[in-house]
Residue frames relative to the residue before (quaternion, step in Angstrom):
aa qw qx qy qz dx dy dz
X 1.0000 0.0000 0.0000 0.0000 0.00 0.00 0.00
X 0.2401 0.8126 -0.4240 0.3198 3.50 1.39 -0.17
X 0.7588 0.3868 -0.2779 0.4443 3.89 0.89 -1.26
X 0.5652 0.5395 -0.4292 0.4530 3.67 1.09 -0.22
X 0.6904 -0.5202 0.3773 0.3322 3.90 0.88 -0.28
X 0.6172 -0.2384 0.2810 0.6952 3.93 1.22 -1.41
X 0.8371 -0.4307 0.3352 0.0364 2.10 -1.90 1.18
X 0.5849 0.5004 -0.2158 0.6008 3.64 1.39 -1.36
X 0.7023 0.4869 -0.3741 0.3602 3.69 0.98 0.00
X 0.4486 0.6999 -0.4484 0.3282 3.49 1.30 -0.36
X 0.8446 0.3436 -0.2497 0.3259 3.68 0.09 -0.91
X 0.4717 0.4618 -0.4973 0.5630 3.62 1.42 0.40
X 0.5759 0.5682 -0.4457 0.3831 3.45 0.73 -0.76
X 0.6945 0.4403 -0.3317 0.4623 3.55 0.53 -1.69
X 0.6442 0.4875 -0.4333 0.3995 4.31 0.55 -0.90
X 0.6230 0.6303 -0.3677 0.2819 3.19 0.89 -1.24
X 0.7071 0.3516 -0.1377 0.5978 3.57 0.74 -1.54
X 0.5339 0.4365 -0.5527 0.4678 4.25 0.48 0.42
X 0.1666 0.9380 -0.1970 0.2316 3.18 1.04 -0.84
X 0.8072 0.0253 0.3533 0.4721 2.03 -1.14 -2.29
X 0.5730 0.4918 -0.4267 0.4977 3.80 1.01 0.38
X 0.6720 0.5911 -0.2741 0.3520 3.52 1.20 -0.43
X 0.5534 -0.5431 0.3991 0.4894 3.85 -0.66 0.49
X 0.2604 0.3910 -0.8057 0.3609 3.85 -1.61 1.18
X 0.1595 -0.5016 0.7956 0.2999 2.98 -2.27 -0.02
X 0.4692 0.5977 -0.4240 0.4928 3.85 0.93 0.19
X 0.1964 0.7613 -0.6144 0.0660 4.20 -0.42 1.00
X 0.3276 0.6191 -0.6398 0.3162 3.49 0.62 1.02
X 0.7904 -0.4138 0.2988 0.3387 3.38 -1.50 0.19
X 0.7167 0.3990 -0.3132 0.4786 3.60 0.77 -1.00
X 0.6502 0.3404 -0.4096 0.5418 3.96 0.53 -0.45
X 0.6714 0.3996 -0.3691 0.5032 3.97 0.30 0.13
X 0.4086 0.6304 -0.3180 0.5785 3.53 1.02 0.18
X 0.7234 0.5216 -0.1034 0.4404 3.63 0.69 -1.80
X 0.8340 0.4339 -0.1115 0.3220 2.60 0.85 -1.30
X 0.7055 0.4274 -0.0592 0.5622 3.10 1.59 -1.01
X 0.7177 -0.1086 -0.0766 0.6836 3.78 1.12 0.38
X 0.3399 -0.6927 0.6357 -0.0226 3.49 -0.34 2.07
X 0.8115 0.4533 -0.2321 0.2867 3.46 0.40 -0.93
X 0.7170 0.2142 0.0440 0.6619 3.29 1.80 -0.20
X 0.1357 0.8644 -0.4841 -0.0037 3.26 0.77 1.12
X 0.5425 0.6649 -0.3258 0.3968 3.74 1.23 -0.88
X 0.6536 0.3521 -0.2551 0.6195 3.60 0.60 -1.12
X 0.5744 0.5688 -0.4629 0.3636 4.02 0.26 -0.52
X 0.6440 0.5092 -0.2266 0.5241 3.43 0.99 -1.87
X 0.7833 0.4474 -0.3042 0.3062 3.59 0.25 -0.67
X 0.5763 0.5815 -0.3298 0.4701 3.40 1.42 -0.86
X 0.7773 0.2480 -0.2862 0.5023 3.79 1.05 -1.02
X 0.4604 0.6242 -0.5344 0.3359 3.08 0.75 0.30
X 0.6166 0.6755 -0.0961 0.3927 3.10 0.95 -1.01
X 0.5769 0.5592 -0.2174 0.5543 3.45 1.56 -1.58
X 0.8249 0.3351 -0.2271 0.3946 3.32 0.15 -2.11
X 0.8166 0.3652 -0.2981 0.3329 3.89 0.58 -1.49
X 0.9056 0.2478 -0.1108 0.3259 4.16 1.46 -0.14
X 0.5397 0.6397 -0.3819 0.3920 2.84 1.67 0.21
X 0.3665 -0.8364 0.2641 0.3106 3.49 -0.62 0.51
X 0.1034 0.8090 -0.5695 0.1020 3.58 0.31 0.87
X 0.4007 -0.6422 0.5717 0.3164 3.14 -1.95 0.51
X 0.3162 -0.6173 0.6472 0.3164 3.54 -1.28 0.52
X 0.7394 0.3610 -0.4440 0.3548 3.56 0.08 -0.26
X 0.4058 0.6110 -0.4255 0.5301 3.92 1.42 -0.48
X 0.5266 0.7400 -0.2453 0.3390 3.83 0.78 -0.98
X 0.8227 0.0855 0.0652 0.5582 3.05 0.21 -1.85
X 0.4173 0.5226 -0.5834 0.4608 3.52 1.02 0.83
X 0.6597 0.4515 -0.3252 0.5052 3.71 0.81 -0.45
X 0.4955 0.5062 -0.3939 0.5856 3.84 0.92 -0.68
X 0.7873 0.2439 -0.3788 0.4210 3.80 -0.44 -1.20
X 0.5805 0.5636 -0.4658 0.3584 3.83 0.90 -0.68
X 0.7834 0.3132 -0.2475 0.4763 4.13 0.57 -0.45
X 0.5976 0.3979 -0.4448 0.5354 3.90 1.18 -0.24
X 0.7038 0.5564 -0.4047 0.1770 3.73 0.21 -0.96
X 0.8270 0.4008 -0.2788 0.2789 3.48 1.16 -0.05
X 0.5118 0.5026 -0.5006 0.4846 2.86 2.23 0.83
X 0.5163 0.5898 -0.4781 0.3963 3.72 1.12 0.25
X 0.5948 0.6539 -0.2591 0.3892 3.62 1.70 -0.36
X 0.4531 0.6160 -0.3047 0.5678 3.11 1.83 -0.75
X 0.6251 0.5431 -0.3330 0.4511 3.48 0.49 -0.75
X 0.7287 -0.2883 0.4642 0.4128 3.46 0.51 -1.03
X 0.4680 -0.6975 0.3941 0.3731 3.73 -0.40 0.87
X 0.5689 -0.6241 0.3720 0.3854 3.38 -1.13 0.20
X 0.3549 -0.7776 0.5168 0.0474 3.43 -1.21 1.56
X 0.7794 0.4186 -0.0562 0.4627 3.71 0.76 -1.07
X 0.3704 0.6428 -0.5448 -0.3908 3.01 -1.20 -0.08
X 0.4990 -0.6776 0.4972 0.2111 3.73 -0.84 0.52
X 0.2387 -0.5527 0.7952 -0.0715 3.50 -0.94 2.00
X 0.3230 0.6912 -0.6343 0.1247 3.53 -1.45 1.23
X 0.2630 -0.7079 0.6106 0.2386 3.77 -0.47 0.13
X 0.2861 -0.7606 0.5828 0.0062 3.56 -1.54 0.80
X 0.0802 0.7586 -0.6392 -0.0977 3.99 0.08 0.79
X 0.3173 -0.5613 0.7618 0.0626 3.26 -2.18 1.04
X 0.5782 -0.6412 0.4770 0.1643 3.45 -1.13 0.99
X 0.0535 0.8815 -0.4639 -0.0705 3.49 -0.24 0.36
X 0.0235 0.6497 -0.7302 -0.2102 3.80 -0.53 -0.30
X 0.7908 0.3863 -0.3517 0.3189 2.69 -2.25 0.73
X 0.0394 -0.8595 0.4607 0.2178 4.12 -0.30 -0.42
X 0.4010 0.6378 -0.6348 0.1717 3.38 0.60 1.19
X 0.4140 0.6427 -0.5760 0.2894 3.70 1.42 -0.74
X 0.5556 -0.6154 0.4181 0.3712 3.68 -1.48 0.52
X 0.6894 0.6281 -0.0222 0.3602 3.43 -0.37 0.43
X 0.7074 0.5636 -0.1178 0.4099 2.77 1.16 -1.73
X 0.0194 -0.8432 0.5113 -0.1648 4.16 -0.60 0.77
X 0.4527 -0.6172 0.4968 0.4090 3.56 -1.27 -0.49
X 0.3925 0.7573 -0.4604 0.2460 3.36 -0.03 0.64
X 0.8085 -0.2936 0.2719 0.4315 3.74 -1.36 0.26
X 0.0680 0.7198 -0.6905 0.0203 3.51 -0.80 0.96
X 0.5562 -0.5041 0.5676 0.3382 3.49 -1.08 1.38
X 0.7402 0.5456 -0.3733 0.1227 3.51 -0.20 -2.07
X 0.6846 0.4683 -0.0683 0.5544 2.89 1.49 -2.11
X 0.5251 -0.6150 0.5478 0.2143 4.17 0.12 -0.32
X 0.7550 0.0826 -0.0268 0.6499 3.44 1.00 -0.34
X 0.8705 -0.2610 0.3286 0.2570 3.28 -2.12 0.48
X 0.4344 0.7384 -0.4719 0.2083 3.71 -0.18 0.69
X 0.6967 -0.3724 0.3601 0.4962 3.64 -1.35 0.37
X 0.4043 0.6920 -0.5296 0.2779 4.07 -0.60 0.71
X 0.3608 -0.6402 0.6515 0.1884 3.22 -1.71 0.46
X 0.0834 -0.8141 0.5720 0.0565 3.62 -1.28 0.57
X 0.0857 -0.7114 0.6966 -0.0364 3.38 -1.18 0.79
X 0.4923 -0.6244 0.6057 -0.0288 2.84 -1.67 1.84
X 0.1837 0.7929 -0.5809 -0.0151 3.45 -0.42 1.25
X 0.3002 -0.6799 0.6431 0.1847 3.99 -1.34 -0.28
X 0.0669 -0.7746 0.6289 -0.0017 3.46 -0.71 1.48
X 0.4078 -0.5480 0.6820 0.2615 3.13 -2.25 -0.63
X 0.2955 0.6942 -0.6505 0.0871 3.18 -1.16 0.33
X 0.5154 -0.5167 0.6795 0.0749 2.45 -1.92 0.71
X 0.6193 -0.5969 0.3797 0.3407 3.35 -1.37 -0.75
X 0.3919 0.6654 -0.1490 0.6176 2.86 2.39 -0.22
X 0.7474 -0.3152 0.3222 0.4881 3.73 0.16 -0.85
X 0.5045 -0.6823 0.5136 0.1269 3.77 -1.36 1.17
X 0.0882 0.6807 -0.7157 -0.1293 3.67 -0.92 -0.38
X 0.4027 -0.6922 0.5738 0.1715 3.35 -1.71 0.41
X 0.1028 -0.9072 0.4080 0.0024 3.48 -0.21 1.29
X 0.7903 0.1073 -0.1245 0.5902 3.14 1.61 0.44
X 0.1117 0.8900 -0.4388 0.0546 3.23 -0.59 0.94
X 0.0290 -0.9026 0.4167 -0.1043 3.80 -0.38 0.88
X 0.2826 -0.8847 0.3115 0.2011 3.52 -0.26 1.05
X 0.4064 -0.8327 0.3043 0.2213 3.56 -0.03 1.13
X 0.2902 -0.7991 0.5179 0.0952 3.72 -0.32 1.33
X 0.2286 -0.6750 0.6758 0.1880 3.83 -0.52 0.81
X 0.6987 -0.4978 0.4157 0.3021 2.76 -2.22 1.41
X 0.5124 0.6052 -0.4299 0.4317 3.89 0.94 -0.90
X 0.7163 0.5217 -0.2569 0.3857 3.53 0.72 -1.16
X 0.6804 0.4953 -0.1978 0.5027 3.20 0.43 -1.53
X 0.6681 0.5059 -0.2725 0.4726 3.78 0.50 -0.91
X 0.6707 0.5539 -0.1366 0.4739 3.78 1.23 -0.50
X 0.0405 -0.8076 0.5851 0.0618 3.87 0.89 1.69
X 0.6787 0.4095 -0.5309 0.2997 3.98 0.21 -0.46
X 0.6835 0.4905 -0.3772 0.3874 3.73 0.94 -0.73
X 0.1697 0.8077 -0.2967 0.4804 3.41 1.58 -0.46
X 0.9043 0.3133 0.0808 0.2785 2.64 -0.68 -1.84
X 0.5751 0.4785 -0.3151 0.5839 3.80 1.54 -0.65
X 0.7475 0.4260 -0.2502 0.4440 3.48 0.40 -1.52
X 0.5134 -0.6932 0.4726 0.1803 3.99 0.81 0.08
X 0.2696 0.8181 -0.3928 0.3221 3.17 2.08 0.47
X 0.3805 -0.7338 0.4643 0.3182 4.10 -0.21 1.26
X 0.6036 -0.6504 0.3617 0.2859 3.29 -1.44 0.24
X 0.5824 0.6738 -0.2577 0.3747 2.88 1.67 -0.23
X 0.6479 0.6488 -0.1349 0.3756 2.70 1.32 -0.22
X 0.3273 0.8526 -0.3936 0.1053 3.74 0.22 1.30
X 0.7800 -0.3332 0.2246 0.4797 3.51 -1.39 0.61
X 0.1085 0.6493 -0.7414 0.1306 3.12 -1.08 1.64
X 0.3619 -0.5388 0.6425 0.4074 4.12 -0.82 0.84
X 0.7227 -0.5279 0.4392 0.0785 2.89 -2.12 0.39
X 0.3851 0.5748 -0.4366 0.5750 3.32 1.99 0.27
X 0.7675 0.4392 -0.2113 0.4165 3.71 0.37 -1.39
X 0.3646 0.5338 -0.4939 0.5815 3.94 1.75 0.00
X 0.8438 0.4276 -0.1907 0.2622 3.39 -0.13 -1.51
X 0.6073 0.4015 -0.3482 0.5906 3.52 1.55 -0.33
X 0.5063 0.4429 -0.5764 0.4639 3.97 0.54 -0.15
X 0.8442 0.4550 -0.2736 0.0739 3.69 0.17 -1.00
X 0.8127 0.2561 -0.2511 0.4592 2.19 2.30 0.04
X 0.1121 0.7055 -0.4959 0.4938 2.66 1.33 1.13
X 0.6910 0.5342 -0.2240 0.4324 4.10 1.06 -1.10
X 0.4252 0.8036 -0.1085 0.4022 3.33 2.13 -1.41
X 0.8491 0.3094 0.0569 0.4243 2.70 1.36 -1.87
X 0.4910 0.6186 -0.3126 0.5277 3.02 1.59 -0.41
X 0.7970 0.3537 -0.0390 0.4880 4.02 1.29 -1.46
X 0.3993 -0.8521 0.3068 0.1427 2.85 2.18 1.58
X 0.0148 0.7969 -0.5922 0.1185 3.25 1.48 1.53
X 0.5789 -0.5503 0.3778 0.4683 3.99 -0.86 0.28
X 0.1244 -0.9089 0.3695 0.1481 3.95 -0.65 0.62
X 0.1275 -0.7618 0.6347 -0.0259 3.40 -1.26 1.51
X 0.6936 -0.6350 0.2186 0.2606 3.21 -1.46 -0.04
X 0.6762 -0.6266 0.2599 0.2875 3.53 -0.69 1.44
X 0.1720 -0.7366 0.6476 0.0919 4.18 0.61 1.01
X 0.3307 0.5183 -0.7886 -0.0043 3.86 -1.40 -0.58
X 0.5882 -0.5790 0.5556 0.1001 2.71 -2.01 -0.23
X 0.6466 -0.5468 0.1135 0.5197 3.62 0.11 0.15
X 0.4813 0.5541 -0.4934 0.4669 3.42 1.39 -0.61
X 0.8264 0.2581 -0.3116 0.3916 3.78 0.16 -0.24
X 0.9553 -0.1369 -0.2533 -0.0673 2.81 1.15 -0.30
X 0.2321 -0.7018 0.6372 -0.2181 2.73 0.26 2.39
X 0.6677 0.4801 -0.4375 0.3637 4.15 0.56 -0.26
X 0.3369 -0.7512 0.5133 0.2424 3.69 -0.34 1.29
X 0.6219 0.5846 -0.3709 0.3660 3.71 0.93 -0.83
X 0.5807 0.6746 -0.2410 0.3868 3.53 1.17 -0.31
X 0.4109 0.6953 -0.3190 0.4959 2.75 1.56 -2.05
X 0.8858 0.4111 -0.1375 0.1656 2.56 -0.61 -2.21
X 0.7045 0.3458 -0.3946 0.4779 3.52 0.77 -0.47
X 0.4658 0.5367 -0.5494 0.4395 3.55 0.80 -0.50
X 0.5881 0.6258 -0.2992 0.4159 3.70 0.18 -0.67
X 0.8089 0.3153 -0.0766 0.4903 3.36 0.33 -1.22
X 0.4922 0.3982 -0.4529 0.6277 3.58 1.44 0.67
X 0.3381 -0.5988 0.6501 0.3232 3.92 0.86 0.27
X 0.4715 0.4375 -0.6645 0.3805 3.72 -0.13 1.73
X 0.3795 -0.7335 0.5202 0.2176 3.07 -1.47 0.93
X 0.0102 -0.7467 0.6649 0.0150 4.35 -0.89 0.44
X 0.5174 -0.5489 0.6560 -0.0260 2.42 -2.22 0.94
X 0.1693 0.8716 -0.4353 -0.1490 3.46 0.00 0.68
X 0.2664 -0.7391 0.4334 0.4415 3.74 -0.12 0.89
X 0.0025 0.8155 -0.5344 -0.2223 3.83 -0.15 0.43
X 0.6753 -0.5601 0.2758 0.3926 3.67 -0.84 -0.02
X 0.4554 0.6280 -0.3687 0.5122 3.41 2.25 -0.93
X 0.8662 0.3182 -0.2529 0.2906 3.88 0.75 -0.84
X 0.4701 0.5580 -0.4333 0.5291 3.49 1.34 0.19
X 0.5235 0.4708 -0.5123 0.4917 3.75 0.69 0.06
X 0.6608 0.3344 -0.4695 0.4807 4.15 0.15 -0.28
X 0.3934 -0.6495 0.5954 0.2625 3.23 -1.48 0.27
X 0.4438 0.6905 -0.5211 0.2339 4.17 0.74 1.00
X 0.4451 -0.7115 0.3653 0.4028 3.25 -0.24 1.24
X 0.5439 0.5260 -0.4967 0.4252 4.18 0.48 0.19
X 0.8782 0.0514 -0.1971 0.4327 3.56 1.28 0.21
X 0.0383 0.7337 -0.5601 0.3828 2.97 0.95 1.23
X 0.4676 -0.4358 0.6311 0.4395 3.91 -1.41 0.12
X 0.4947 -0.6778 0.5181 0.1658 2.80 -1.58 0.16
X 0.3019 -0.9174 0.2541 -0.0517 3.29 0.01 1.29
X 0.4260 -0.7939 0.1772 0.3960 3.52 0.34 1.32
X 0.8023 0.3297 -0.2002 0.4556 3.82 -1.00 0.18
X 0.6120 0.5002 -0.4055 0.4592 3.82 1.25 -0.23
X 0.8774 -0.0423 0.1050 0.4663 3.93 -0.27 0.84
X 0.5564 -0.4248 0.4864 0.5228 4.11 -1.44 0.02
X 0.7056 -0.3861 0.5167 0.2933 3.45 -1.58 -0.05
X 0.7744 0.4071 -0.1407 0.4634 3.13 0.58 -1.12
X 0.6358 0.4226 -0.4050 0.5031 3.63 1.02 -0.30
X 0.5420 0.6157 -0.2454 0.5166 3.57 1.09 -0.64
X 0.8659 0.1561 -0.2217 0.4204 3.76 1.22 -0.26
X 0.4296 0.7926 -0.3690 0.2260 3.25 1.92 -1.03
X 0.6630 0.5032 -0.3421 0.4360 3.84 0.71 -0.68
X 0.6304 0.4396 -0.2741 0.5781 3.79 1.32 0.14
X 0.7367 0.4829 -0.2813 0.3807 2.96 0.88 -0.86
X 0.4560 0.5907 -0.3608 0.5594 3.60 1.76 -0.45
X 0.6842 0.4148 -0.4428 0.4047 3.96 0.54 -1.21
X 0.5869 0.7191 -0.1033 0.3575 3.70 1.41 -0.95
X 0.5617 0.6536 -0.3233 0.3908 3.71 1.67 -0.29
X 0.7022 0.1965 -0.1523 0.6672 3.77 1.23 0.22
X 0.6277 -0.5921 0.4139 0.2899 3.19 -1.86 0.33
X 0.7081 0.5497 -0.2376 0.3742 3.16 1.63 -0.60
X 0.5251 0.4400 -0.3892 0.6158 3.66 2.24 -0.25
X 0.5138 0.7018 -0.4920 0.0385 3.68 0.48 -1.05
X 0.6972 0.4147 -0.2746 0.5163 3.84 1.52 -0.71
X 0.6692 0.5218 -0.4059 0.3394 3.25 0.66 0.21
X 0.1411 -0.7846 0.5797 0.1689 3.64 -0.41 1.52
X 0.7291 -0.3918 0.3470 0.4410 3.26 -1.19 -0.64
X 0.6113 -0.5654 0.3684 0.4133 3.64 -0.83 0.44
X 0.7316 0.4454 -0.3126 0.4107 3.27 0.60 -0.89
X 0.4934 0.6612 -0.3571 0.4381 3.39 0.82 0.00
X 0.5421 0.5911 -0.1211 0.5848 3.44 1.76 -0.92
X 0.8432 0.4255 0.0334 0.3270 3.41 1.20 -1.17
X 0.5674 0.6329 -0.3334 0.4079 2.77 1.44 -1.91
X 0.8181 0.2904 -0.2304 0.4397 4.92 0.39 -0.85
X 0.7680 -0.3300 0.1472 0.5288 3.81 0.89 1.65
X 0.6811 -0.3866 0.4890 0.3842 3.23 -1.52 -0.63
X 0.1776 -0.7070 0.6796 -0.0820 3.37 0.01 2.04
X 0.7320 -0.5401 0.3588 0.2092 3.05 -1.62 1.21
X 0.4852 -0.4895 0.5095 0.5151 4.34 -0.87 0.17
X 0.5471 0.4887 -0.5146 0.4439 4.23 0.67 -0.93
X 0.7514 0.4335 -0.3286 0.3735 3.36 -0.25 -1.81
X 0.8303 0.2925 -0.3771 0.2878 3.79 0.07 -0.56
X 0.4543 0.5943 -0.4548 0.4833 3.23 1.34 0.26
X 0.5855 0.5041 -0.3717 0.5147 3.53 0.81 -0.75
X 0.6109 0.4674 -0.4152 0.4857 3.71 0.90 -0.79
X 0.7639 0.3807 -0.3002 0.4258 4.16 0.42 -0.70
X 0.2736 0.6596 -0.6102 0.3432 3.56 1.38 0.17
């Protein structure tokens, strides 16, 4: 408990995360409170209030201790195969939460009031863990000293897009000679060539699902699809075309092929 700061912090910690593992669609403080001491909801609300909005802990100090005790029963499984670039949106109403905007929510499928946080996992074929995670501040935000300034939002902190989240974290990944597989994202990342490219220049190999390649129907570029194989078998034949800026657009032919006699445009659009 050493990474939370004191001791007097462990048991908000331990409510905090029962919580938020328990049934509500409400995870603010006062319905976790309710839920997690009925008998004492006032002194509950205050204690996590207290944990989540002033105590100083590190979140990354955090999940260095989290991956340090999960990563070696996901190893038992099998060494580590993946790692996974993905963003996460939380509904929101209202727009003081920090963060919080109109923009793509995973949860919801489409454009809606929500916060989002950029995270970077492991996995295996056996089971995943998040090793980084970071909440993504829009330029609207960041650009905004009175809101800033309510939400307690540090100064250090400025507008970075959600490619340059995902390359600090793993760029950090790499520095804490986390064990290394191949870089999955999805098209929001990775259609970004600047990414590619540094992913590259750490001599890691990635898989980007881009949108140009989920339009062919070859299973080497197909999304990946839950319960059918490891990630990494499911991308590794992309991820080889994918080891430089100069292969990274080149899918496989059959991918070009596999739905008739696609137009000269459309397969050029396919070697973009």
């Amino acid at each position: 408990m050493s990474v939370i700061g004191h001791a007097d912090r462990a048991k908000p910690l331990r409510d905090y995360c029962l919580g938020l593992a328990m049934p509500g669609e409400r995870k603010s403080v006062e319905p976790l409170a309710a839920v997690t001491a009925p008998a004492r909801v006032a002194a509950q609300h205050q204690s996590l209030l207290h944990f989540v909005a002033n105590a100083p802990w590190s979140d990354e100090a955090v999940l260095g201790t989290v991956r340090a005790l999960v990563q070696p029963a996901i190893e038992r499984g099998g060494p580590i195969e993946a790692w996974l670039i993905d963003d996460t949106g939380f509904p929101k109403k209202g727009r003081h939460s920090v963060g919080v905007t109109r923009q793509y929510c995973g949860e919801l499928g489409k454009q809606d009031n929500c916060q989002v946080a950029v995270t970077l996992s492991i996995a295996n074929r056996s089971a995943s863990l998040p090793i980084a995670y970071r909440l993504y501040l829009p330029e609207d935000w960041a650009a905004d000293a009175e809101r800033r300034a309510a939400a307690k939002v540090p100064e250090q902190i400025v507008f970075q897009t959600k490619g340059a989240i995902a390359l600090d974290q793993i760029r950090a990944a790499c520095r804490q000679e986390v064990p290394r597989g191949v870089v999955v994202m999805d098209a929001g990342y990775g259609n970004n060539t600047r990414l590619r490219d540094a992913i590259s220049a750490l001599d890691l190999r990635y898989t980007p699902a881009s949108s140009r390649a989920r339009r062919y129907g070859h299973p080497a570029c197909r999304r990946r699809r839950r319960g059918r194989g490891s990630v990494v078998e499911r991308g590794t034949y992309v991820a080889r075309q994918a080891t430089s800026r100069s292969r990274s657009r080149r899918w496989p032919s059959a991918c070009r092929k596999r739905r008739g006699a696609a137009s000269r445009g459309a397969r050029r659009r396919a070697a973009d």
